[in-house]
Each structure stands twice: as C-alpha cells, then as structure tokens.
N, C-alpha and C positions, 0 to 999 in steps of 0.2 A: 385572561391569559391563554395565551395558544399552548397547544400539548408540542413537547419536542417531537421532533420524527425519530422514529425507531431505529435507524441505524447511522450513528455519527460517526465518524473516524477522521484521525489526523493522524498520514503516516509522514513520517522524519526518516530521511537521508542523512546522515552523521558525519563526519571527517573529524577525530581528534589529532593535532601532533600530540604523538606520544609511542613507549617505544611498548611494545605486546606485552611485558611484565604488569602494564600498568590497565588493562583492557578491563578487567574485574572493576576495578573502584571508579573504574571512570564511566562505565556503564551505571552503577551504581548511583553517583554524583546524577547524572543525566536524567535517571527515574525521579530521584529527590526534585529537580529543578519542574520536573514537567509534573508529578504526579498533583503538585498544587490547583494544574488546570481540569484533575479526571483520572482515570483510573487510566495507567499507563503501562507498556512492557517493553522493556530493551533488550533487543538481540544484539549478541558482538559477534560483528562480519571479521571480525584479523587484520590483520595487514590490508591496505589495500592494492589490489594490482599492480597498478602503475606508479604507486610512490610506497614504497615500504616504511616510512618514516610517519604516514598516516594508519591511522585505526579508522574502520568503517564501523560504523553502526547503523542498525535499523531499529525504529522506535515505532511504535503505536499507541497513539491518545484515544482514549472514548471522553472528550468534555462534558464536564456536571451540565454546561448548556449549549446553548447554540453554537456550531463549526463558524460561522461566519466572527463571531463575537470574539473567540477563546482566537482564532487567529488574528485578530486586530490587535487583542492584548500581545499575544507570541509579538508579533510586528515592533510592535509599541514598545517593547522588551529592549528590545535594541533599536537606537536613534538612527542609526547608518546603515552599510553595506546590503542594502536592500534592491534585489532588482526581479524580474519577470523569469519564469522560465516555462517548457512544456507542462509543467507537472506543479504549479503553484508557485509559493512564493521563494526565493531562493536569498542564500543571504551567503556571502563572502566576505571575510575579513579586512574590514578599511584600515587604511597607512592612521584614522586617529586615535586609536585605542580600543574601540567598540569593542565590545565584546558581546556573546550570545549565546545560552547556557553555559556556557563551557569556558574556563577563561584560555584556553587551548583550542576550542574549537575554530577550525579552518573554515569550514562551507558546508553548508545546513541545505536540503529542499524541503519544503512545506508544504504537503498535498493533500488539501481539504476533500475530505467525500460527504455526502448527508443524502439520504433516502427514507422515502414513508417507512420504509419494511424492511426487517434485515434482510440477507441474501439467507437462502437455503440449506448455501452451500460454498465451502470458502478454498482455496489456492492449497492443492495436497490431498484434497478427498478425492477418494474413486465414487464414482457415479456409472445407474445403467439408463443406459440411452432406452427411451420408450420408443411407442411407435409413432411414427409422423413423416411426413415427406421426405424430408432429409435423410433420416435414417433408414427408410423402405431404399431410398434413391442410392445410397451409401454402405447399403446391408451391415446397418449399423445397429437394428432392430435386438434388444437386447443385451446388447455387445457391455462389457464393461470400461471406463474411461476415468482417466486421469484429469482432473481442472487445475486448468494450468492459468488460467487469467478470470477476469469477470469484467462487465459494465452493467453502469450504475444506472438504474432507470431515468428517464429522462423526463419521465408526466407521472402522472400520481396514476393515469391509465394504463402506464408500459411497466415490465416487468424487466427482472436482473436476469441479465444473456453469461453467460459462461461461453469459453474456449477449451476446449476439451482435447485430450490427447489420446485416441483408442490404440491400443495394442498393437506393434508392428507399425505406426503411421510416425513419420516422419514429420508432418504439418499437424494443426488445430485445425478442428470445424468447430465451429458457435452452433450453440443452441438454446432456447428462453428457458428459465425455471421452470415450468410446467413440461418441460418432453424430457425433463432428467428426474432419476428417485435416487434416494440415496442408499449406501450400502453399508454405511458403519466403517467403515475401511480409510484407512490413511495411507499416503506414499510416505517413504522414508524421508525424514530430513536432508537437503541434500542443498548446496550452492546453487543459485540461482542468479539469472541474468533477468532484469526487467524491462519490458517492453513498455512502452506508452504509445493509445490510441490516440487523436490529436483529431478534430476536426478542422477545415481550413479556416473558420473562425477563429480559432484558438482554443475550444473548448475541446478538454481532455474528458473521453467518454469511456476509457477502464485502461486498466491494467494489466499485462501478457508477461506470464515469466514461462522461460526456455532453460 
C-alpha cells in the first residue's frame, strides 16, 4: 500500500440561498456533510457581492485518503449539474432537483491540491526574505513580507514557490520555500479576493489572493 502524500487539501467555494440570520447553522450543516470525507473547516464569507440573497462560504477538506478518490465521491454525491472550471470541478444547480451538500446550495467550486510535503508556510504569515538573486536584485535581503498566494510543486524534485507581498509594494514577487524563514507572525484576518494561476493547458498551478 503506497503512503499518502503529506499535504492533501480540498478547498470549496460555497453559495447558499439564504438570508445572513441563517449563515451560522448552514455553515454548520456544511461541516457535518463534508467532515464524513476528513477533517474539515468552514468559513462564512456573508452576503455575497453581487447577489445579497446568496451566502458565500469557504471550506477546507484535509481527506482520511486520497484527493483524487474523496473528489470522485464529492462528484458522485450529486448525479448532475457538473461542469469544468479554472479551479476544478464546479457544480451548479440543475432545473432536476439535484441537489449538493446543501439542499439550498446554488454553486459549489472543487479545488483539488495534493503534494509530497506540506508547504512551510501558508496565505497570511509574514516571512523574511533570505539572500539570493532576487532579493540582492530587489534589495529584498532581509526585508519582512506578507504571503499572499502559493503553488504547488509540480515533481517530487521542485519545491512550493510563494507570492509575497513586501512592505510599501503594490505587486507580489515569488520566491521558492528555501529563500524564505519564517517569523511566527500572522497578517490580520481581512476579505480577500482569489487569484487563479492557469497554465495554457488547463492546469491550475496555485493560488493568489489580493
């Protein structure tokens, strides 16, 4: 039997109709549905933007096994409204009944991740930049930085790259797990927008939030 790889994650995009009194227990309902597949955690995003009448949620599955497996089941979950998107599998509510966690839920994305090794360092910690081309080139050398995305290694040889956000910089510079240390330090909780990297194949190689 092969060992699982060290870092599994399935992050969920959520849309409930419902009205914001009801955000608590439907977060709640959502952990129950998904915690069956692995140790799970639901954030309630509010209202969302462009339709007030929707509840966002963000969720995160760690699966007892394999990412590829526990999404086949999610899939399997629901017979219909299944289609492609940048970020995994995406599922919107079909005119037959279907339904999908949630007997409310609107439109779900399903964003499988799996790597050998966890990352270092995840979306919110401050990090200090070591020394190395980039940062000599950038006079970045020590500096302290906000990570603000990551991607996922790609071979069992390559290593997890972070986007980093230093002090006074309006844009991200990447840099691999080895030219950053960590500092103990978190950014404040705050609303965030999510970036998706995209190769022209279709493969999604991390995650960028602004």
């Amino acid at each position: 039997m092969n060992a699982l790889p060290g870092y599994r994650r399935i992050h969920f995009r959520i849309m409930v109709r419902a009205a914001a009194h009801e955000s608590e227990a439907i977060a709640v309902e959502l952990g129950q549905m998904l915690e069956r597949y692995g140790a799970v955690v639901v954030i309630e995003r509010g209202p969302y933007y462009k339709d007030e009448e929707l509840l966002e949620f963000d969720a995160s599955l760690e699966p007892t096994g394999g990412v590829g497996e526990c999404v086949a089941e999610l899939t399997a979950s629901a017979a219909t409204g299944w289609d492609d998107s940048p970020v995994g599998a995406a599922w919107i509510r079909p005119d037959d009944g279907t339904a999908f966690l949630h007997p409310r839920l609107e439109w779900a994305t399903v964003s499988p991740e799996e790597a050998a090794t966890k990352p270092q360092h995840v979306v919110g910690d401050f990090v200090r930049v070591l020394d190395c081309p980039a940062a000599r080139r950038e006079a970045l050398v020590g500096v302290e930085a906000e990570v603000c995305g990551y991607s996922l290694p790609q071979s069992e040889d390559d290593v997890w790259g972070y986007a980093v956000r230093p002090p006074m910089w309006d844009t991200l510079i990447c840099f691999d797990e080895p030219q950053l240390a960590p500092t103990g330090r978190r950014a404040p909780e705050r609303q965030v927008t999510r970036i998706v990297s995209v190769r022209p194949d279709g493969t999604v190689t991390g995650h960028w939030n602004r």
